[in-house]
Short mmCIF file of the C-alpha atoms (twelve columns), coordinates in Angstrom:
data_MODEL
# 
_entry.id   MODEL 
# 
loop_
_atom_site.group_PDB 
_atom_site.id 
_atom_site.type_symbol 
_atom_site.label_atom_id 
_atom_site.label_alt_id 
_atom_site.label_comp_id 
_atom_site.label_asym_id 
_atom_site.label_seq_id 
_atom_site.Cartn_x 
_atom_site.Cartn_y 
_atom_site.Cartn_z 
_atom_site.pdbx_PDB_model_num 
ATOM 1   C CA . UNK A 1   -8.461  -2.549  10.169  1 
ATOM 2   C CA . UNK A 2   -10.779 -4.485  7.743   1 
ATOM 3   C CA . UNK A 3   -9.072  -4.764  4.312   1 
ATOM 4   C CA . UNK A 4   -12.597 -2.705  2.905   1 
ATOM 5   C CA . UNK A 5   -13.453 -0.581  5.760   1 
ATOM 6   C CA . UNK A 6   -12.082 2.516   3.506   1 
ATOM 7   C CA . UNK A 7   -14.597 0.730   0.474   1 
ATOM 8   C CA . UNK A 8   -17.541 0.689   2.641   1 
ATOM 9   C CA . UNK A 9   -17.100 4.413   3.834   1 
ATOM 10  C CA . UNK A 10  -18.191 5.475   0.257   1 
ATOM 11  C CA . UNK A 11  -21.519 7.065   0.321   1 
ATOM 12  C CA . UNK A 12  -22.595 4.557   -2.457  1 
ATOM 13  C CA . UNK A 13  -21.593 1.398   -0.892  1 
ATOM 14  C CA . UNK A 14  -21.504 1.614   3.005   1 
ATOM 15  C CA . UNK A 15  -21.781 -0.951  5.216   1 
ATOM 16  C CA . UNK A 16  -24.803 -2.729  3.946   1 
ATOM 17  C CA . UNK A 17  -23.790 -2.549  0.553   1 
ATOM 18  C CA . UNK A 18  -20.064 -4.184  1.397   1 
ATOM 19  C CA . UNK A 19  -21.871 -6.893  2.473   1 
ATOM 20  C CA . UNK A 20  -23.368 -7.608  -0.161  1 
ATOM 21  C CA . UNK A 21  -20.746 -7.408  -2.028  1 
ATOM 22  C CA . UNK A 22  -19.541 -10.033 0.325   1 
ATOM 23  C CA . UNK A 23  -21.707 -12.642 -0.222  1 
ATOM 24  C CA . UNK A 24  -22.052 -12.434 -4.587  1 
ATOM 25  C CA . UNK A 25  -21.214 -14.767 -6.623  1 
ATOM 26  C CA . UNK A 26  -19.438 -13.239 -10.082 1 
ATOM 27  C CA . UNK A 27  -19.001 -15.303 -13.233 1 
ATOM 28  C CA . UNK A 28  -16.185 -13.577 -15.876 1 
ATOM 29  C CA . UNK A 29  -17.702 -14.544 -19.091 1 
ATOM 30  C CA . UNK A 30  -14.501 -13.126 -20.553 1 
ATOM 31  C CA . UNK A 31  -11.224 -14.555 -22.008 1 
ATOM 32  C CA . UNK A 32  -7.792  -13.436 -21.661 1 
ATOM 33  C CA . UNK A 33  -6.555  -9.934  -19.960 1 
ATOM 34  C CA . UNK A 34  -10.109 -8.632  -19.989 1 
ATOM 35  C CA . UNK A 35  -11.130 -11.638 -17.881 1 
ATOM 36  C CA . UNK A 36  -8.004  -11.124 -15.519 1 
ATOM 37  C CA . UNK A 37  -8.501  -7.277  -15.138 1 
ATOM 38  C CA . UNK A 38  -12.076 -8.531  -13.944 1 
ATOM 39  C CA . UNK A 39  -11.521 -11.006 -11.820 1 
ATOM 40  C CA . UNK A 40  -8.666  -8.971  -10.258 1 
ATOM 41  C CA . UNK A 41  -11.009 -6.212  -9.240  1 
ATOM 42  C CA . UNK A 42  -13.405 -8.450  -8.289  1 
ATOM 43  C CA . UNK A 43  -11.332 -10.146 -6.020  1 
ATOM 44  C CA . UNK A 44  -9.851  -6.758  -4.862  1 
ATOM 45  C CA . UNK A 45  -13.647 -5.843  -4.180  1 
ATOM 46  C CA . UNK A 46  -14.086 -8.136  -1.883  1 
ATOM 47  C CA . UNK A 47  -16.519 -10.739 -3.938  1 
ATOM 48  C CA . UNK A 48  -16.777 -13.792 -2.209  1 
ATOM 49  C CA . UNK A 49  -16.777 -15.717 -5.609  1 
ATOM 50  C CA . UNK A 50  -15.339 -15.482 -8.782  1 
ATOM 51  C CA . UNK A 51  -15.956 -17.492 -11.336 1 
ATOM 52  C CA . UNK A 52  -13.407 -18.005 -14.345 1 
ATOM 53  C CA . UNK A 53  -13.219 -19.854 -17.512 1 
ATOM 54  C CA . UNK A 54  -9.460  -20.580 -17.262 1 
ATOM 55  C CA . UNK A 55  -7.112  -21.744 -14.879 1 
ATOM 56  C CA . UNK A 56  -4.423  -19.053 -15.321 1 
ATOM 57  C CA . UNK A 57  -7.262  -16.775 -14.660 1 
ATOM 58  C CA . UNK A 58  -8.074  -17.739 -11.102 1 
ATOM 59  C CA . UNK A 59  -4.397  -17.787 -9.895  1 
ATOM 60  C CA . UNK A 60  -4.779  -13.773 -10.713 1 
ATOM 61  C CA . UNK A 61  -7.196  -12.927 -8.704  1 
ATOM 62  C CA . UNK A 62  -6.165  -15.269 -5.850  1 
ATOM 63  C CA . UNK A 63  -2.941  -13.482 -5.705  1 
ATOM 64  C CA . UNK A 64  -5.334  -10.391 -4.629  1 
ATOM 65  C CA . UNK A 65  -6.966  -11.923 -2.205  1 
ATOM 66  C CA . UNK A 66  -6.633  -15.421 -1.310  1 
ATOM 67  C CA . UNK A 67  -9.765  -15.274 0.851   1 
ATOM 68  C CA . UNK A 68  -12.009 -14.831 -2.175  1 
ATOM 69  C CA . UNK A 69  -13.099 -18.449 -3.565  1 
ATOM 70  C CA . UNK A 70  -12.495 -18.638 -7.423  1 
ATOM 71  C CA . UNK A 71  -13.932 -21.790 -9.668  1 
ATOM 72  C CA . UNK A 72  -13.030 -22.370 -12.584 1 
ATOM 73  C CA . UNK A 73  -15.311 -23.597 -15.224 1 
ATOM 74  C CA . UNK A 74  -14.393 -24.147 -18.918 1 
ATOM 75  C CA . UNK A 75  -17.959 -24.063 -19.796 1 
ATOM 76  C CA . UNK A 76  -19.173 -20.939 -18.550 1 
ATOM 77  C CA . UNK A 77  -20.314 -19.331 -21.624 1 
ATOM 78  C CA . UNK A 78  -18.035 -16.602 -23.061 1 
ATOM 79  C CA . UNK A 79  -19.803 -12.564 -23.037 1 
ATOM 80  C CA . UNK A 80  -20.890 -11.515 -26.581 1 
ATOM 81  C CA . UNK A 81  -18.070 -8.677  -27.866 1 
ATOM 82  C CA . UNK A 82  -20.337 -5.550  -28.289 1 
ATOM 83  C CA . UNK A 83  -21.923 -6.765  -25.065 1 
ATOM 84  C CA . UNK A 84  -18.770 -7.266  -23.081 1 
ATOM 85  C CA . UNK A 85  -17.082 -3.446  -24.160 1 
ATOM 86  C CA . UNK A 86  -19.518 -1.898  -23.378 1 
ATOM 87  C CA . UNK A 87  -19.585 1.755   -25.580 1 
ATOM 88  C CA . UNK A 88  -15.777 1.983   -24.755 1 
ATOM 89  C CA . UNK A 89  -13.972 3.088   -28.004 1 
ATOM 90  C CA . UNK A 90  -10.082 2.663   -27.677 1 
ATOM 91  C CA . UNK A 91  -7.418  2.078   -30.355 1 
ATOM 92  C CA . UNK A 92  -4.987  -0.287  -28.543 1 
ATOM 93  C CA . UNK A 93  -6.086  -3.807  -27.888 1 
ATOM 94  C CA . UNK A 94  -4.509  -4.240  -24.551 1 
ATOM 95  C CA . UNK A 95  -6.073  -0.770  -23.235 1 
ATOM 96  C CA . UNK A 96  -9.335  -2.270  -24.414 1 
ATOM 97  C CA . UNK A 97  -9.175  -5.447  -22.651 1 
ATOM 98  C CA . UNK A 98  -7.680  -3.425  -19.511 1 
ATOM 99  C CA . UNK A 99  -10.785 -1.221  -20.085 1 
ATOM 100 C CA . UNK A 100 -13.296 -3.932  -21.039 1 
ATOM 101 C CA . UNK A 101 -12.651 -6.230  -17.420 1 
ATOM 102 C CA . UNK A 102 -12.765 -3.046  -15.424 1 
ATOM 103 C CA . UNK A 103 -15.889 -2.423  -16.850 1 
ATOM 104 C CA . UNK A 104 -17.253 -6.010  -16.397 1 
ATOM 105 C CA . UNK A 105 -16.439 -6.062  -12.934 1 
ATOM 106 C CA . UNK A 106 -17.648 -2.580  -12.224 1 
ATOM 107 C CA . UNK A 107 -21.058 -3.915  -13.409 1 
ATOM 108 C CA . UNK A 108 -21.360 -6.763  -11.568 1 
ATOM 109 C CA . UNK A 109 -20.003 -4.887  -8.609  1 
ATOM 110 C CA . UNK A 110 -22.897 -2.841  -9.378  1 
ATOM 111 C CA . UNK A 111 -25.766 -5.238  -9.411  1 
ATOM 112 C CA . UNK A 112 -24.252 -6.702  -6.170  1 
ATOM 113 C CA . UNK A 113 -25.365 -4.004  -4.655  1 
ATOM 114 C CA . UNK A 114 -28.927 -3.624  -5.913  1 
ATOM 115 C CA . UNK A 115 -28.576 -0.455  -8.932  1 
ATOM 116 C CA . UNK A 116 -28.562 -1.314  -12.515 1 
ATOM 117 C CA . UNK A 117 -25.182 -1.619  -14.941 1 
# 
């Protein structure tokens, strides 16, 4: 069984949208476990790329799926705060980077498949 056939049953994605989903290209603009919550899901998603701006980073999200190409570039330029958390308003750091990559991927999972963030 494909590793997203259950994915692509959803009503919201299907068939045509896993496929898409297939063949984006993601870059994190995030740093630390906001960026590996992110690139985990993506990964998990079935992105076909994921790009990171650490090292540490990509070994994540190839540990999910080590069919899913992830670069690493330094340079990729890092998401402004406000911008990156979205309206989320939690007390405890980690919860908020846990909170703040779900919601990056989630969005870019999103435009992969044609509706807005």
């Amino acid at each position: 069984m494909d590793r997203h056939a259950r994915q692509a049953r959803l009503a919201g994605i299907g068939p045509a949208g896993q496929a898409r989903i297939a063949h984006a290209r993601v870059d994190v603009r995030l740093d630390g476990l906001a960026a590996d919550v992110a690139a985990r899901y993506l990964a998990g998603a079935g992105v076909a790329c994921v790009r990171v701006r650490a090292p540490a980073l990509a070994d994540g999200a190839r540990a999910i799926d080590a069919s899913v190409r992830v670069e690493v570039d330094a340079g990729l330029e890092q998401a402004e705060g406000a911008a990156a958390a979205g309206e989320l308003d939690l007390r405890d750091p980690a919860a908020l980077d846990v909170a703040r990559g779900a919601l990056a991927a989630l969005r870019a999972l999103r435009a992969s498949l044609g509706e807005g963030s």
